[in-house]
N, C-alpha and C positions, 0 to 999 in steps of 0.2 A: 328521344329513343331510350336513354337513358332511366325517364319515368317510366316507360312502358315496361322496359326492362326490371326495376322496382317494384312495379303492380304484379306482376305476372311470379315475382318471386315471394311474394308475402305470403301468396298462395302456400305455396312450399314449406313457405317457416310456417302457414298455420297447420298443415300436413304434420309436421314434426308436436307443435305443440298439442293437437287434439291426439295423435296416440298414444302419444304416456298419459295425458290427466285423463283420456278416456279408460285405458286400461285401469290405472289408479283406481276411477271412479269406480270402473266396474265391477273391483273387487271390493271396495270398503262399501260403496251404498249398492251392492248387487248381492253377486254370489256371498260376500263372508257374512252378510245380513240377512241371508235366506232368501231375497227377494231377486228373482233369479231374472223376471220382466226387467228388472230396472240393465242388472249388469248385461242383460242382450241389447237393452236400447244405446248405453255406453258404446259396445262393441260395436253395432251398427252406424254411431256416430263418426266411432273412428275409423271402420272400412269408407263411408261416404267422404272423409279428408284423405282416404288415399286417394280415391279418387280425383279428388280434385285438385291435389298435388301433382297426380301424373297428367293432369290436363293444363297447368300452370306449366310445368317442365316442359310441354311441347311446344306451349306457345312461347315459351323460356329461347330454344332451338332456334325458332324462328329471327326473332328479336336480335340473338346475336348472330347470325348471319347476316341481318342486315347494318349491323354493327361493323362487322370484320372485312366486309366486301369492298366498301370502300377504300379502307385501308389498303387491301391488296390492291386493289385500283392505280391507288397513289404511287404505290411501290411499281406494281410495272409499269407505269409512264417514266418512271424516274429509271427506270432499266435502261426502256427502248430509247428516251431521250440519250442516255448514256451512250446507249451503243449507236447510235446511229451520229450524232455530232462526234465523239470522239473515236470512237473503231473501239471501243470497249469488249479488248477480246474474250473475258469472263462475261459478257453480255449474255450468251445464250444459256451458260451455265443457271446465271442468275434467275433468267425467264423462266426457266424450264423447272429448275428444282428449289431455287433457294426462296423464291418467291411463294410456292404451295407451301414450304416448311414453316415462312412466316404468318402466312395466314391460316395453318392448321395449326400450329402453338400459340400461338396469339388468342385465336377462338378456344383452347381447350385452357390455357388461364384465365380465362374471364371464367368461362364454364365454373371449373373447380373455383375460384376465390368469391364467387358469387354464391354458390351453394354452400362452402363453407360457410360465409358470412350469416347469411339466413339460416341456415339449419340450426349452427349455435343458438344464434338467435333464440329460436324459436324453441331449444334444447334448454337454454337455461334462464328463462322465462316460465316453462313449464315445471321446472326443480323450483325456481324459489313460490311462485303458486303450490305445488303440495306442500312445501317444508323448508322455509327458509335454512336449516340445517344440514338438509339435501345440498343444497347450492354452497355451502361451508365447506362440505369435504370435495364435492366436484371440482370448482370453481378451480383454488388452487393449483392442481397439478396440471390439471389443461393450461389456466393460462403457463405455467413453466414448459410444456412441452411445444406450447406454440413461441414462445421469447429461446427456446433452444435452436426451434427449425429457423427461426428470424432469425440470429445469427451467425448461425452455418450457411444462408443460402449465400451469400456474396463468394464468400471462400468456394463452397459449393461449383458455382455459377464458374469460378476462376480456372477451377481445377479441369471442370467439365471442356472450358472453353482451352484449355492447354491439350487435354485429351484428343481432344475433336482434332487442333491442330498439328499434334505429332501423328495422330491418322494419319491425316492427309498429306503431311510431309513423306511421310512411307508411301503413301501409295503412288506418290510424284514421283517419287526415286527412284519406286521400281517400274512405272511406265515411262522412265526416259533408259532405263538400263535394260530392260527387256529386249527390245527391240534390234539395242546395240550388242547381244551376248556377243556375237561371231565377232566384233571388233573389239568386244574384249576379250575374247580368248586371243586373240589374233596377236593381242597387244603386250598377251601376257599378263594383265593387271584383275586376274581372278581375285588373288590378294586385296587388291588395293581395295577394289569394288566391294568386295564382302566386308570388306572392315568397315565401309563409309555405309552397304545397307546394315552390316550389325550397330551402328551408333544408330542409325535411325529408329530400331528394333527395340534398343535397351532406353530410348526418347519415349516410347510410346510405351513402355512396359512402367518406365520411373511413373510418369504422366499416370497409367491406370491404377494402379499402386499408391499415387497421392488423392486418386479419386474415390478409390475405395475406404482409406483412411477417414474422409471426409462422409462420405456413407454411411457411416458408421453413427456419427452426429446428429442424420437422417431417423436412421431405425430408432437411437434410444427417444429423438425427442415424441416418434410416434409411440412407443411404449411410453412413456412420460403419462404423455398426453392424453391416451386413448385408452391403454391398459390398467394405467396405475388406479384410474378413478373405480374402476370396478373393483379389483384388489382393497379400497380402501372404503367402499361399500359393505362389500362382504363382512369385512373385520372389525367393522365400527357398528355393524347390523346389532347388536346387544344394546349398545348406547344409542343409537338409532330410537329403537325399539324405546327403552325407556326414558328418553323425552317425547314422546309424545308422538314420533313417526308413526304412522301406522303402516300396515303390512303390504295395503295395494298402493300406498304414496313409495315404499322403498322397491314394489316390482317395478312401479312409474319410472322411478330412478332410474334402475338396471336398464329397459328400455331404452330410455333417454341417452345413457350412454353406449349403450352395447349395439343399438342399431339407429341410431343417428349421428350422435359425436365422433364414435371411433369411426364408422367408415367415411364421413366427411374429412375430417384429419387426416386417416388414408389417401383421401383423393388430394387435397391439398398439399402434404409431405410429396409423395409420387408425382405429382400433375407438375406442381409449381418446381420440382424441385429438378425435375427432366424438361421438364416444357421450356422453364423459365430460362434456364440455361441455354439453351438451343435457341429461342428467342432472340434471346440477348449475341449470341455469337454473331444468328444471320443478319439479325438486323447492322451490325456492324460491319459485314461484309457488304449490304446493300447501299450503305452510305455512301456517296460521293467522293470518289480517290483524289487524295490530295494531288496539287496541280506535279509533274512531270520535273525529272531533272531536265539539264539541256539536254541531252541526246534525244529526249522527246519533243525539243522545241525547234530541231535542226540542229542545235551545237557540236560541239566533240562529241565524235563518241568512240575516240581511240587515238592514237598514235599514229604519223602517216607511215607508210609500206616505206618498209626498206628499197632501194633504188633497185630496179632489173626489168624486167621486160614483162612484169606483172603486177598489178596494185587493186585499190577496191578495198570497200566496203562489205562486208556478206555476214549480216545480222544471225547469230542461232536462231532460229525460227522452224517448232514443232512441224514438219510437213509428213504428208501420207510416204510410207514408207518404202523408199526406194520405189517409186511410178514406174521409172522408165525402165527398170529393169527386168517387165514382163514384155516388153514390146519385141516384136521378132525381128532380125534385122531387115531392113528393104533392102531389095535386090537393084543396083545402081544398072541403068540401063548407059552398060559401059562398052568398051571394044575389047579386044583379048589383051592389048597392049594394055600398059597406064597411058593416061591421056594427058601431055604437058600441062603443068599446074600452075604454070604463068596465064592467066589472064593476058584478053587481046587490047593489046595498045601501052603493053605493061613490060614489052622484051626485055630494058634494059636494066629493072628495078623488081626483080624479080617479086611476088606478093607471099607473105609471112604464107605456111601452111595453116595457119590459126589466128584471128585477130579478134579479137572483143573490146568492143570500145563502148564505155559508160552500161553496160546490160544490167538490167534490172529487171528482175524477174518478181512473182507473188501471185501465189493461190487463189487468191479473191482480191476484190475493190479495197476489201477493210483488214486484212491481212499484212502483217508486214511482210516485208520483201526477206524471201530466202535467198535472192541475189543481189547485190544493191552496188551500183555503179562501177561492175568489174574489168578492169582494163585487163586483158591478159592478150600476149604475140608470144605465140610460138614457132621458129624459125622454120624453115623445109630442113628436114633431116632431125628437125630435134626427138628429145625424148624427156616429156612431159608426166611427173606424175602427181596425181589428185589426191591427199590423206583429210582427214579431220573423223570427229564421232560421225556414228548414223545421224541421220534427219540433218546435219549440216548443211545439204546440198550438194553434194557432191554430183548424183544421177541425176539432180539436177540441171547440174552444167551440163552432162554429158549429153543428156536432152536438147537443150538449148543445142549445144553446136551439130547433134545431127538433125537439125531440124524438125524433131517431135512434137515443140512447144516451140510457144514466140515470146519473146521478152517485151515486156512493156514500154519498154524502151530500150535505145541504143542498137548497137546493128553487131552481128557474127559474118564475119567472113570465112573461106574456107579457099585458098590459093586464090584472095581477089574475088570470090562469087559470094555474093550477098544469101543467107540461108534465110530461107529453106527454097533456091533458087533449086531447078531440076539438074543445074548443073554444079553447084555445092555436092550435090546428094549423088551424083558420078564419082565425085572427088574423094569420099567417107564413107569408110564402113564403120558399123555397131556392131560390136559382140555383148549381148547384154550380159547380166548372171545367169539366168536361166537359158539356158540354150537353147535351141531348135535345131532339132533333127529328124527328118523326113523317112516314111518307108521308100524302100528302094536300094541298090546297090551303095556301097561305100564310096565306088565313083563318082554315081548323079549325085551325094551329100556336099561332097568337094568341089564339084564344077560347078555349084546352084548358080556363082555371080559370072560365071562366064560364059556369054553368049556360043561361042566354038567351043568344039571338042578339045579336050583340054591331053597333049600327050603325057602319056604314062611315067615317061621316066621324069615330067616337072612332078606329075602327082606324087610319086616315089621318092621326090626329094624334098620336098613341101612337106610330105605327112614325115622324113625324118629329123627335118630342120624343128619339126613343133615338138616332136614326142610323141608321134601317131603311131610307131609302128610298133610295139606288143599289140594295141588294137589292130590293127590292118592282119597283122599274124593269125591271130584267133579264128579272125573273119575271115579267112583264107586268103587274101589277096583283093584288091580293089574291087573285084567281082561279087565279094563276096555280098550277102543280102543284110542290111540291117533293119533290127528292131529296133527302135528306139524303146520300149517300155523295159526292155533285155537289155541298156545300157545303164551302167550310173553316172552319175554327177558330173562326175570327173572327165568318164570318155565322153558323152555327151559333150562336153567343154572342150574337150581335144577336137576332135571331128567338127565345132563352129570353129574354135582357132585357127583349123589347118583350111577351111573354105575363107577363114577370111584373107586368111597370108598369101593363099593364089587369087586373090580378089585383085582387078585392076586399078581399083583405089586406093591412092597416094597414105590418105589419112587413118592411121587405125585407131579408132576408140576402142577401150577393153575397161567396159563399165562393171569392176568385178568379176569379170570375164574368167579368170585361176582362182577361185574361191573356193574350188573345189577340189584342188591338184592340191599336191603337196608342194615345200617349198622346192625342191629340187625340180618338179616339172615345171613347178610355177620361172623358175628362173629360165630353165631349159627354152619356154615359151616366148619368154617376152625380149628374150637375146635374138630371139630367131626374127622376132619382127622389127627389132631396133636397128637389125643388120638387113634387111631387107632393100636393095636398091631401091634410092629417088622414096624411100617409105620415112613416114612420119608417126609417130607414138604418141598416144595419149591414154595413159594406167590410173583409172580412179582403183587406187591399191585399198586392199585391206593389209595386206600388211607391209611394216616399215622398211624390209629387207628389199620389197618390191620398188618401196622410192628409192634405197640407196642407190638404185641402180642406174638410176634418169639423170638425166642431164640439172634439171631442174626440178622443185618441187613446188607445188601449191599445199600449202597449207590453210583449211577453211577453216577457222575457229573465231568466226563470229566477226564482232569488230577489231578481234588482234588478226584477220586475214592475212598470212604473208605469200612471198614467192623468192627462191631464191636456192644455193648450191645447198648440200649437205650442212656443210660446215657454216652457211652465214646463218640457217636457219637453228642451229643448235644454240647459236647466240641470240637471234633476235625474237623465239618462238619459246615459249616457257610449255606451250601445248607439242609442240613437234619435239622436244626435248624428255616431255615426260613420254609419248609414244615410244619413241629410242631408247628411251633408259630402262621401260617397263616389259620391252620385249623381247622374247627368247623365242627360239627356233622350238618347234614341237617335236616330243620326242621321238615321236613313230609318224610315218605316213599316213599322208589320206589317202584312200584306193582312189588313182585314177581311171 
């Protein structure tokens, strides 16, 4: 392939050497000789090697495609092999784009160092044929401008690949902090964040800054190279001239360099000097990752949980953001009462309002687990709250225990009843973030989960235990009609709060549920349901004021997962520590 590739480029460099000696020729034994037949047949000579230059260069195309195909071959078996024995979660990254980048710079450096190669070739083959003197003043500054681009491209190559990587460290920074804004306003750590994405900012600014530097080594070696040789044509053209150059051998020259040399140099300077680099980056990325600490091999991968009534593993793991908290709540097919949440056979050992034993949750087969062997019991009456960043998993727990999704293992109880049993799902309600609220009176929004008419004066005290009533006022009175498109955020949020507080269900999940009230309503609300007779709480809070208020706290931060009071996690949680210390009350209300 290789000879083929050879033959089809000779073509090319004789392309390059027939139109300078033909122009040459045409003027010294044509036109300057009067004989004007001879310098048309020159001319003619030389259009017929374009020709057949541009017939060499197609079949040139050819040649390395069948060259570079393989290659990329190789490269995605060695992907898919990756990702498919190992769960190689840059697997698809790699298929998808780093793999085409390798096999279109790969094929456009051959391209350029090939046509380079030949073109000179054939460029300074035709100078010392007219004028061995010709090739004296050429020669020189090209080879200097090519021995300059040789050793800038390593540095080059360094810079580029340092570039490329504070990119991409910014753009990681800001696809994990996007997502999470509301948890960092939430948390107060606008500061922190800015600061940590300004160092990533002035990484990628020093990085283009040292690249451009390096640029610069670029352009002179192609003026060097490419430019100088005409410059030193032009100004030697007298002494040219009187040794013996003659006048169509010094246009020959100019040719030779002004439309062969310099734009092959161009191609090579630019091709090889952005290709090469990019090259060399992916291919380093496609390489086979060194083997795994222990935490990849099953070993530690943390410190065990402080002792209480929660423990577990729960890995950071990027997942779709907050799932569950489009889901609208089911309506438990319950009775007006609460329905005793002992379990039958169980009178005298009453069963945890919450129990999770070993849960291990994950998005896919090859994904790791955004839950990973979580024990958590939470008592009847307690008051449970959920913190860590977004994508942690929080909605995802809240998922798992109202039976949304199923864990891959291990089992969720809900007073004794195995989820997602019909009767778990009597026992729990979900208030997601996003609310649901129905057209129809203020009433039918409030009574959705209760089978019977629901009297007036429970609703009247319900919607003032939550904070419903400037809403209920506006709206004239329970009667009144709601739009939902005519509420915002907040009251939307009130109006599922206060349906779920008259809800016969024991258990109340509030996945983000006040995300939208201010802190004072936000307290207002979650007091109301904490105090709720035989009722049970569980707050995936956004903010920390929301935990101080629980009985207990889960903290999800990866493999430091903890559970435990205020005060144990301040000590054994450097992640619940900096939420607390980073957060301040907002100065003005959300409109509920």
């Amino acid at each position: 392939m290789l000879t083929r590739l050879g033959v089809w480029s000779v073509l090319e460099a004789g392309q390059t050497f027939v139109v300078g000696f033909g122009l040459a020729r045409a003027l010294d034994a044509g036109f300057l000789a009067g004989d004007t037949r001879t310098g048309l047949l020159w001319l003619g000579a030389a259009g017929l090697a374009v020709c057949a230059g541009a017939y060499g260069t197609g079949r040139v195309y050819g040649v390395v495609a069948a060259l570079v195909e393989p290659v990329r071959d190789r490269l995605v078996a060695g992907v898919v092999a990756r990702g498919v024995r190992k769960a190689d979660a840059g697997a698809l990254s790699q298929l998808t784009q780093q793999v085409e980048i390798a096999r279109d710079t790969f094929a456009g450096v051959v391209l350029v160092s090939r046509s380079f190669l030949f073109t000179a070739a054939g460029a300074l083959v035709g100078l010392f044929s007219l004028a061995p003197l010709l090739l004296a003043v050429v020669l020189p500054p090209l080879v200097a401008g090519v021995a300059l681009f040789a050793a800038a491209l390593r540095p080059l190559a360094r810079r580029q690949e340092v570039f490329l990587a504070a990119d991409e460290a910014l753009a990681h920074e800001l696809g994990e902090v996007c997502p999470g804004l509301r948890d960092v306003t939430a948390a107060g750590a606008e500061a922190r964040v800015a600061a940590a994405i300004g160092e990533r900012i002035e990484a990628e600014l020093a990085a283009a800054r040292a690249l451009a530097r390096w640029s610069v080594a670029r352009v002179t070696a192609l003026a060097v190279g490419g430019e100088l040789p005409v410059v030193l044509l032009l100004v030697a053209t007298p002494w040219l001239l009187g040794h013996g150059v003659t006048p169509g051998a010094l246009v020959g020259a100019l040719a030779y360099v002004t439309q062969s040399l310099l734009p092959a140099l161009h191609n090579l300077v630019h091709g090889l000097g952005t290709s090469g680099a990019r090259l060399t980056t992916v291919l380093r990325r496609l390489a086979p990752p060194e083997a795994a600490g222990p935490a990849a091999d099953g070993g530690p991968i943390g410190p065990p949980a402080i002792p209480g009534p929660c423990t577990g593993r729960t890995p950071v793991t990027p997942q779709p953001a907050e799932q569950t908290a489009q889901i609208r709540e089911p309506t438990p097919p319950s009775p007006r009462s609460r329905p005793a949440p002992t379990p039958r056979g169980a009178a005298h050992t009453p069963a945890p309002a919450l129990a999770l034993a070993s849960v291990t949750f994950a998005y896919g087969p090859a994904s790791a687990p955004v839950v990973d062997g979580l024990d958590l019991v939470v008592p009847d009456g307690g008051h449970l709250a959920v913190v860590g960043p977004s994508g942690v998993g929080k909605s995802t727990l809240a998922g798992l225990v109202a039976g949304l999704i199923r864990p891959g293992s291990g089992t969720v109880r809900v007073y004794g009843h195995a989820v997602p049993a019909p009767q778990a799902a009597a026992l729990r309600v979900l208030i997601p973030q996003e609310a649901y609220v129905h057209g129809g009176t203020l009433a039918e929004n409030l009574a959705l989960f209760r089978p019977d008419p629901v009297p007036e004066a429970e609703l009247l005290a319900a919607a003032e235990a939550v904070g419903l009533e400037p809403l209920l006022r506006a709206l004239g009175g329970l009667g009144g009609r709601v739009d939902p498109a005519a509420l915002s955020a907040g009251e939307r949020q009130l109006v599922a709060l206060t349906r779920a507080y008259l809800s016969p269900a024991p258990l109340a999940l509030l996945d983000e549920a006040t995300c939208h009230l201010d802190p004072a309503a936000e307290a207002r609300a979650e007091r109301a349901f904490a105090a709720r007779p035989g009722g049970t709480l569980v707050v995936v809070a956004h903010r920390i004021s929301s935990a101080r208020r629980a009985d207990r706290i889960l903290v999800m931060d990866g493999a430091r997962t903890r559970c435990g009071t205020h005060d144990e996690l301040l000590r054994a949680s450097p992640l619940y520590r900096d939420l607390v210390g980073g957060w301040a009350a907002p100065s003005a209300p959300v409109r509920g």
